[in-house]
N, C-alpha and C positions, 0 to 999 in steps of 0.2 A: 288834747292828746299830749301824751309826757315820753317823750324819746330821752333814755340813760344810756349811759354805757356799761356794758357788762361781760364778762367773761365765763369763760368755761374750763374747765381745769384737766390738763395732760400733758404727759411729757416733754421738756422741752417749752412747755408752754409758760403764760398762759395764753389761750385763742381769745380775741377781743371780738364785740360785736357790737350793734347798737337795738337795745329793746325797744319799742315803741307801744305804746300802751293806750287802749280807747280808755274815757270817764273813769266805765267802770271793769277794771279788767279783772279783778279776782273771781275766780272761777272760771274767764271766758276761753274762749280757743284758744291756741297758742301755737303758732306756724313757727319753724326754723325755715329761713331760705336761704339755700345752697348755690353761691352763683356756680358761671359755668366756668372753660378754660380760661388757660393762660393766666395772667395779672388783672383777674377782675375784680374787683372790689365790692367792699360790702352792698355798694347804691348802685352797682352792674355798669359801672365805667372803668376803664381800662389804658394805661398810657399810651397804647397802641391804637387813638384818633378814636372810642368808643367814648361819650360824653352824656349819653342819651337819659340818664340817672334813673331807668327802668323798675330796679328793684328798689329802691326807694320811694317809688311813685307806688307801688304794691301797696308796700307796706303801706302808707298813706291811706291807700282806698282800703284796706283791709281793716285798718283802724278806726276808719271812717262805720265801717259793719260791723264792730265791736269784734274783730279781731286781732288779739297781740299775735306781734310778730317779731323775733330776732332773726337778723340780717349778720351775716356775718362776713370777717378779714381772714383768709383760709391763711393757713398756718406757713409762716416765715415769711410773711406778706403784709405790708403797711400796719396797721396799730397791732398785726400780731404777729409781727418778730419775735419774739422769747426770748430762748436759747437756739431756737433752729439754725444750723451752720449754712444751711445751702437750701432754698426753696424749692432747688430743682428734685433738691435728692428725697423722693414721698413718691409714694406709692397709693392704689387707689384703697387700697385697705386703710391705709393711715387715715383719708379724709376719711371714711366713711368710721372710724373711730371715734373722728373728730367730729362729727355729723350726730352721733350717739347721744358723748357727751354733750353734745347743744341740747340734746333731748330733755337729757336730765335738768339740766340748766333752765332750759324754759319750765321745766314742772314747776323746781324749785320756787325762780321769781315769781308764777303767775298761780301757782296753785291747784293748777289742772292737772286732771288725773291722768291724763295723757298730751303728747304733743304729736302735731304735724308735719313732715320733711316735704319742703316745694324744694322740687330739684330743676333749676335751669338750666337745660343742654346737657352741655356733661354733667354739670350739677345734678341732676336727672338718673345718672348713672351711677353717682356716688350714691343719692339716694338707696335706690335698687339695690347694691350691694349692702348698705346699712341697715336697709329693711331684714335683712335675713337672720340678724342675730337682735334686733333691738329693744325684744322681748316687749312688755309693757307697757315701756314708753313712749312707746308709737301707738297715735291714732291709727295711722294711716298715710298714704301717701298722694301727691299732687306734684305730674312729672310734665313739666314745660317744657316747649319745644324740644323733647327728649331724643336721643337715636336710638330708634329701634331694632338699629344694625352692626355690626361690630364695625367698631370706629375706623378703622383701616381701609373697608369696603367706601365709609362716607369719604374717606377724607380721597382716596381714588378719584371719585363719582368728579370732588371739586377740582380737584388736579385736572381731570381730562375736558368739565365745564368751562373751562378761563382760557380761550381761543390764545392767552396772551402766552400762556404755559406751555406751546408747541414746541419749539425749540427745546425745551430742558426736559418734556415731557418724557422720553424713556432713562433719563436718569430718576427721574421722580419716582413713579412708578417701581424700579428697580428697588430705589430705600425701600418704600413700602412694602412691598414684599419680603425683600428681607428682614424686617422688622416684625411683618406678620409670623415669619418663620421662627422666630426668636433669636433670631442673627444679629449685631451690630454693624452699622455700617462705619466709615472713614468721612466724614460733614467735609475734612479739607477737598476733597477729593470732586464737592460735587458742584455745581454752580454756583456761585456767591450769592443769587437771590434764595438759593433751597438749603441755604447751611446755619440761621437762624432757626428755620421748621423742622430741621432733623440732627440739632443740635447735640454735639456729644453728651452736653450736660442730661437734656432732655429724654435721651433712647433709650433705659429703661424704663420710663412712662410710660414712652409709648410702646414700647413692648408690651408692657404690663396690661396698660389699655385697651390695645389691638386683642389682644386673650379674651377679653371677656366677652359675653352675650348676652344684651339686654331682654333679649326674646323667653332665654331660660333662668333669666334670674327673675320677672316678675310673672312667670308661672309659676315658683313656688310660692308666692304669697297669697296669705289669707286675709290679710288686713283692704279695707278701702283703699281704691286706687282712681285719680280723677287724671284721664288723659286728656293735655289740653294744646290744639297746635292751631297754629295761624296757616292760611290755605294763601300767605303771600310771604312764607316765611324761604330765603334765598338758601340759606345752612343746614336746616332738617324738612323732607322732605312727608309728603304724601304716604308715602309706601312705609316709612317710620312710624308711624303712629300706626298704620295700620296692620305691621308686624306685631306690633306692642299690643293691638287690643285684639288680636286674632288668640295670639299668647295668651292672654288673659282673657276671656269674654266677660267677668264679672264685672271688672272695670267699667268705668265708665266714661263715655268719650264727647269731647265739647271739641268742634273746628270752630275757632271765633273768625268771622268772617274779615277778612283785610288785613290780621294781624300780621306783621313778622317778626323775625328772629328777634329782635330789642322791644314787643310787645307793642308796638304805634302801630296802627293802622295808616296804610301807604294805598295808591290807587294800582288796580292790579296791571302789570307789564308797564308799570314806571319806576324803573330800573334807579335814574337818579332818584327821586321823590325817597325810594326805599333804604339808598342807603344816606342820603339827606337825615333822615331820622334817626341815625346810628349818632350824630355828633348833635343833637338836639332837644337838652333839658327840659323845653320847652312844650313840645308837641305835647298831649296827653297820651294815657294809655289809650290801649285799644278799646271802644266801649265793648261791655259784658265781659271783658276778663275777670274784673273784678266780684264781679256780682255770682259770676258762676261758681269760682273759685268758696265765696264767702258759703254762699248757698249750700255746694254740697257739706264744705266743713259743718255750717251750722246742722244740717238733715241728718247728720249721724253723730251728734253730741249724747 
């Protein structure tokens, strides 16, 4: 396998990422993967204690089943700083422009007459959104641990989940709503642990975020859709995947059994073990992520 580095060309830019390449890659598949929030990076680690190098481990098995795969540094972010002024300041339109052009990008390198978008988490969602205009260059899509709720409902759910968030819990709550509302709120204002997550910088995002609906945006699609969720995943739940394939019945849907949110198989209701694997390069993937993933790609080439 030949891992380069490669870019994509937009404003501002250019988006850097790293190709990985099976033996024989011209002609073969060609996956873009989308990480998820926050500061995550091309291999799905994060400086916020996330170490687990998930997407890079993908890409690996993916290579291993003769599929190329570009992994990408979302835009004003490690090797693709640009010209971008402020990271914060993007919108989910921007990635999912950004998402496009990887499209084109991988035709280019690899020759294929179409590419793939795996979208991880919110990655998932940028996908979704990029699917709607990506004309051509989209095979198809393949949406990991996706929410299939609008993001302000989930991030609730974990607000009122974390026993430890009782105390701050009706100022929590409060942002979120206002945010769902398209309101700003005042971050000085609110507890110092919740002024980081509802950061000024950040609240158009999440505005912007909290608007969307993953439910109505992968009912308009006509292209392949591979829904794939871990049944021990702590962050995207049950009822998401199963909004997403109700949405869409053509879709197709894989629970890999044990997986979570960082794609390692953990034992089920071992709380540490699960997030043990969040800081852990080492674990493997989950068995059959790869295979399923590889599988549907190759069944509609």
């Amino acid at each position: 396998m030949t891992e380069t580095e490669v870019e994509a060309q937009v404003a501002n830019g250019p988006l850097k990422g790293a190709m990985l390449l099976p033996p024989q890659a011209r002609g073969r598949p060609a996956v873009v993967i989308i990480p998820g929030s926050g500061p995550t990076n091309r291999d799905g680690n994060s400086p916020m204690g996330i170490e687990a190098g998930y997407l890079k481990m993908l890409a690996g098995a993916l290579a291993e089943r003769d599929i190329a795969s570009i992994r990408v540094d979302k835009r004003g972010m490690f090797s693709s700083t640009g010209q971008f002024a402020d990271p914060n300041d993007v919108s989910f339109d921007d990635y999912a422009g950004d998402a496009r052009a990887w499209l084109r990008a991988a035709r280019e390198r690899t020759g294929a007459g179409c590419a793939w978008l795996l979208g991880h988490s919110e990655g998932g969602l940028v996908a979704l959104i990029a699917a709607q205009t990506a004309g051509p260059d989209l095979c198809g899509l393949i949406l990991v641990s996706t929410p299939g709720r609008p993001l302000g409902e989930i991030l609730r759910e974990q607000l009122q989940g974390n026993p430890l968030n009782k105390p701050i819990l009706p100022q929590a709550l409060a942002a979120v709503e206002a945010l769902e509302r398209g309101e700003k709120v005042d971050a000085a204002t609110l507890p110092g642990v919740l002024q980081p997550l509802f950061s000024d910088k950040v609240q158009d995002f999440l505005i912007d975020g909290f608007s969307r609906r993953p439910a109505e945006l992968i009912a308009r699609l006509e292209v392949p859709v591979l829904i794939v969720q871990g049944d021990n995943d702590l962050q995207v739940r049950q009822i998401d995947v199963e909004t997403l394939s109700k949405a869409q019945p053509a879709a197709e849907l894989k629970i890999v059994s044990g997986m979570n949110h960082v794609l390692k198989a953990t034992p089920a209701g071992d709380l540490a073990a699960n997030l043990a694997s969040y800081g852990d390069p080492k674990q493997p993937l989950a068995p059959g992520l790869a295979e399923t993933i590889a599988d549907f790609v190759r069944s509609r080439r």
